[in-house]
C-alpha positions in Angstrom: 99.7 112.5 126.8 100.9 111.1 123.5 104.5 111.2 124.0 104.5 107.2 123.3 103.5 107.6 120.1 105.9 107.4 117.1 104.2 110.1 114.7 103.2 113.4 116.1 99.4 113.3 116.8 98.2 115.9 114.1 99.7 113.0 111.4 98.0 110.0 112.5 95.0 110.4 110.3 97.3 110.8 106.9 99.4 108.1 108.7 96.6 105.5 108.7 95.1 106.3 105.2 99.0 105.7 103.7 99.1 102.4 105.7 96.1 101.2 104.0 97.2 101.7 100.9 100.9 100.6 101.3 100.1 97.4 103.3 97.2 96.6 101.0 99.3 96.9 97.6 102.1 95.3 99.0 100.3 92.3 100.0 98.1 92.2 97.1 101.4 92.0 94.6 102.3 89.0 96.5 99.1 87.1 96.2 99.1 88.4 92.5 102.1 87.1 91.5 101.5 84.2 93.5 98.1 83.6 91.1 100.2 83.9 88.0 102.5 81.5 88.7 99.6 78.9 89.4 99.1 79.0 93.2 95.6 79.8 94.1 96.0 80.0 98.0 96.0 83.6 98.3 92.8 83.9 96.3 91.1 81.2 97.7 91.7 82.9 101.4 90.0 86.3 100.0 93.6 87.5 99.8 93.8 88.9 95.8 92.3 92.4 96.9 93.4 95.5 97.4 90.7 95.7 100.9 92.5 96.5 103.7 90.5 94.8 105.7 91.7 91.5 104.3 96.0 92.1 105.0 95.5 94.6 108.0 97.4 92.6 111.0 95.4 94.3 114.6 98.3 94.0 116.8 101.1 94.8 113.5 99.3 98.1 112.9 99.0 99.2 116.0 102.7 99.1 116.7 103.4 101.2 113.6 102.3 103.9 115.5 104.2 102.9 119.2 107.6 101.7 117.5 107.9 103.0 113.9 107.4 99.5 112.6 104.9 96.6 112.5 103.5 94.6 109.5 100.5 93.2 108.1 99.3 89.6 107.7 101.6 87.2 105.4 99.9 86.4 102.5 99.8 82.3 102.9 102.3 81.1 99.5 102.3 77.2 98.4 105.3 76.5 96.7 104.0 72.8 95.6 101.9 74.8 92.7 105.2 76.6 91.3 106.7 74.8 88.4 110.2 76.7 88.6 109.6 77.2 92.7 113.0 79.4 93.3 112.3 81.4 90.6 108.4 82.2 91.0 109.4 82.1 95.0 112.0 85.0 94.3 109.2 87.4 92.4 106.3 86.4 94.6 108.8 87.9 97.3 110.0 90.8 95.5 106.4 91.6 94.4 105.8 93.5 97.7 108.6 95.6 98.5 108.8 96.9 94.6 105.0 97.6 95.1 105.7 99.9 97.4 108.6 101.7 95.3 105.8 101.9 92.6 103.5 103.3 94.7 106.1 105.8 96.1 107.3 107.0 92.5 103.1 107.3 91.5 103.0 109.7 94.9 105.5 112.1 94.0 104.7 112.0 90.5 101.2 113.3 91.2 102.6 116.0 93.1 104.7 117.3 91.0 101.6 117.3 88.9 99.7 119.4 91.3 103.1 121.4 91.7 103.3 122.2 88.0 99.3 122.8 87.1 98.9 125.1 90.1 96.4 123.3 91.4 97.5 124.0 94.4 97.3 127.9 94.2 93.4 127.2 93.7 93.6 125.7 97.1 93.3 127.3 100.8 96.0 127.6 102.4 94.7 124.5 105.0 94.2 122.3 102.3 97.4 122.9 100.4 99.3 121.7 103.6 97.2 119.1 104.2 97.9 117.4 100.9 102.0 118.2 101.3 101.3 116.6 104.6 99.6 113.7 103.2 102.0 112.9 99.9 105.4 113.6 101.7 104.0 110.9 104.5 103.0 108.4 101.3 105.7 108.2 99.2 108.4 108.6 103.0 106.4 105.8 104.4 106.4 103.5 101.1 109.8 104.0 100.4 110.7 102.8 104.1 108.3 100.0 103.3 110.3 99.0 100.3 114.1 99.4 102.2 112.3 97.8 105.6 111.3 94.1 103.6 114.6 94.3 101.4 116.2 93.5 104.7 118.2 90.5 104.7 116.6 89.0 108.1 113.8 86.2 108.8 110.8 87.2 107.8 111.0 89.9 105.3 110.9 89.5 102.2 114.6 90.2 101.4 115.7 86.9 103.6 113.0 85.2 101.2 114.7 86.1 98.6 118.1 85.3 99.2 116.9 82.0 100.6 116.0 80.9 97.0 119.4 82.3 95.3 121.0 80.3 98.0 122.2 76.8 96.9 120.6 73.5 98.7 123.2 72.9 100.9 123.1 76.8 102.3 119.7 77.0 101.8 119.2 74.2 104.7 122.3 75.8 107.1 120.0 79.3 106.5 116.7 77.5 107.6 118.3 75.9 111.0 119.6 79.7 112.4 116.3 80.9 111.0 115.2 81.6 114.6 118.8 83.1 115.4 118.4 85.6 112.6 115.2 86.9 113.6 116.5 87.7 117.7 119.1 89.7 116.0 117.0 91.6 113.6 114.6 92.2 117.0 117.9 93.4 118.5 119.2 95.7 115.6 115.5 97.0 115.3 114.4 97.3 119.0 118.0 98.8 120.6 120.1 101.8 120.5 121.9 99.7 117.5 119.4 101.2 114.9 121.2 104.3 115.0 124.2 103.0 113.6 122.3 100.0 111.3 118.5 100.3 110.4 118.3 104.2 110.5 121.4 104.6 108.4 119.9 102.1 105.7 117.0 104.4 105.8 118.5 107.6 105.7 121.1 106.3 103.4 118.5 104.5 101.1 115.3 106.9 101.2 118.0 109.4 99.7 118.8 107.1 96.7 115.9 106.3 95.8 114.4 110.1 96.0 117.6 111.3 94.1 116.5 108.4 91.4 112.8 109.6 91.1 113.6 113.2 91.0 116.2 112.1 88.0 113.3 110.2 86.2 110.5 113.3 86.9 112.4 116.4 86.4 113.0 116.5 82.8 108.8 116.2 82.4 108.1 119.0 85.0 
């Protein structure tokens, strides 16, 4: 009855309490960021909070739990207000995704807390495994989050961000196969190709960055 779904049934609660969070911070940094440097769009749309009702996209959640991927609503960025625009464009961009690698590294942090002041021994058995359940699913799901936008295709934030290290003259060659670039990230995303592109890059970069964390943590637990 729920074989369409992309997370196992008994998940979907911890599975929409980590979206929240992840889509709300990540969108957030962005209309932060965006503030500092003097554009007050975000702000002025109700976008500078960490309410999930303000940057949860319907149709972009839902499809999170169909396909494995979907996304929240942009947070609306004016350039005109950006005195050094490529530069301020770059960490509006990057805002997000390293949001996510923040909020990844605070997940496993706190359990190794829990880990190391056997707070979990105090706990039933139930509970123990629901909170495993729930921090393994926060800092897998942000750290995807992170790798996902650091993509190098229209719209993520990793296209964004190249687009601004670009010079002019490439800069205006990337814009006109804009459209082009998203198809084939639909393609890569949407076809048997992800096993041999997207899923790799996860696999490939969820390990890195967990290998990197644990380096960081150990030596304090």
């Amino acid at each position: 009855m729920v074989e369409f779904l992309a997370f196992d049934l008994e998940l979907i609660p911890y599975v929409v309490i980590v979206l929240a969070i992840a889509f709300s911070v990540h969108e957030f940094a962005h209309a932060y960021v965006a503030f500092k440097f003097g554009d007050p769009t975000a702000k002025n749309q109700g976008r500078l909070t960490l309410s999930p009702l303000k940057h949860l996209d319907p149709f972009g959640t839902i499809l999170i739990f169909i396909a494995g991927f979907g996304w929240a609503r942009p947070v609306p960025v004016n350039r005109f207000y950006f005195k050094k625009p490529r530069l301020a464009g770059i960490l509006v961009s990057a805002a997000g995704p390293l949001s996510n690698l923040l909020v990844a590294f605070i997940g496993l942090a706190l359990w190794y807390i829990l880990l190391s002041t056997g707070v979990l021994t105090g706990l039933s058995s139930g509970m123990a495994e629901s909170l495993e359940q729930f921090f393994n699913i926060l800092v897998g799901l942000n750290i995807t989050l992170f790798i996902f936008n650091l993509f190098p295709f229209p719209p993520l934030d990793g296209y964004r961000i190249i687009e601004d290290l670009a010079p002019s003259r490439i800069r205006a060659k990337m814009t006109q196969f804009e459209n082009y670039g998203i198809v084939v990230f639909l393609i890569l995303v949407l076809t048997p190709l992800d096993e041999y592109t997207i899923q790799p890059a996860f696999s490939y970069g969820t390990d890195a960055v967990l290998t990197v964390f644990q380096t960081i943590l150990t030596p304090f637990f």
